[in-house]
Steps between C-alpha positions, in 0.01 A plus 500: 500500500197294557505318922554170464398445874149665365250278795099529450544869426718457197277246355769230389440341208333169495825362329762713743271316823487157369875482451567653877272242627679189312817623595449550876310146455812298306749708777321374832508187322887516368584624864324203642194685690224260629164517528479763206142621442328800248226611569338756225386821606385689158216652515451435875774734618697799455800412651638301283356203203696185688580425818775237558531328823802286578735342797826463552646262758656688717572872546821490316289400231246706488780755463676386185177474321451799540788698432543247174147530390482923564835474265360273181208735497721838505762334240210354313358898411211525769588725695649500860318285743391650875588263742361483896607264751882415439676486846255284653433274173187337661310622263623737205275720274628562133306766302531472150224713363245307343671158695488492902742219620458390887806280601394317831749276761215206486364574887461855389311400212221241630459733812359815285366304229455746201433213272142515670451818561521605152371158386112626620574873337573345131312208604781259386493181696226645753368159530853330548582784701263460791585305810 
């Protein structure tokens, strides 16, 4: 009876978030994403406690991370996962609650940088971050 897809609202257990976040990680890994980076956002957000920010090497991809990834996290009891951006595939948004996946094609990705935008927010890597 209880949402499994519960986001910031349903407060997640600590335990329930954790294992979303090591399974998208070992999946963009297993599906042979590059570049993959977390960047924590508890406590400095209330969208969501991790972003993950990953490329693929080509649309086609992007894609099949994505639909793979959205169905580990459904089979694996968290919920459905909201996904934006799948006919283009340039750059694909997965919303898993407490876990925000962003799938760039690797032009897409170094042209709107979210690595340091929300490096100087949670201050993670500000100083590497800077050009």
């Amino acid at each position: 009876m209880a949402a499994a897809h519960t986001g910031k609202a349903g407060m997640a257990s600590d335990s329930s978030v954790d294992a979303l976040h090591d399974l998208v990680m070992r999946q963009l890994d297993d599906d042979q994403a590059q570049e993959i980076v977390s960047i924590p956002l508890e406590g400095k957000s209330s969208v969501a406690d991790h972003m993950v920010i990953a490329s693929g090497r080509s649309t086609r991809q992007v894609a099949a991370i994505a639909n793979k990834l959205a169905e580990k996290v459904k089979r694996a009891g968290h919920g459905p996962v909201r996904i934006e951006g799948l006919p283009a595939a340039d750059w694909v948004l997965l919303d898993a609650g407490d876990v925000i996946v962003h799938l760039f094609r690797p032009e897409v990705r170094s042209f709107y940088n979210l690595e340091r935008m929300w490096s100087f927010e949670t201050g993670e890597n500000a100083a590497s971050g800077r050009a």
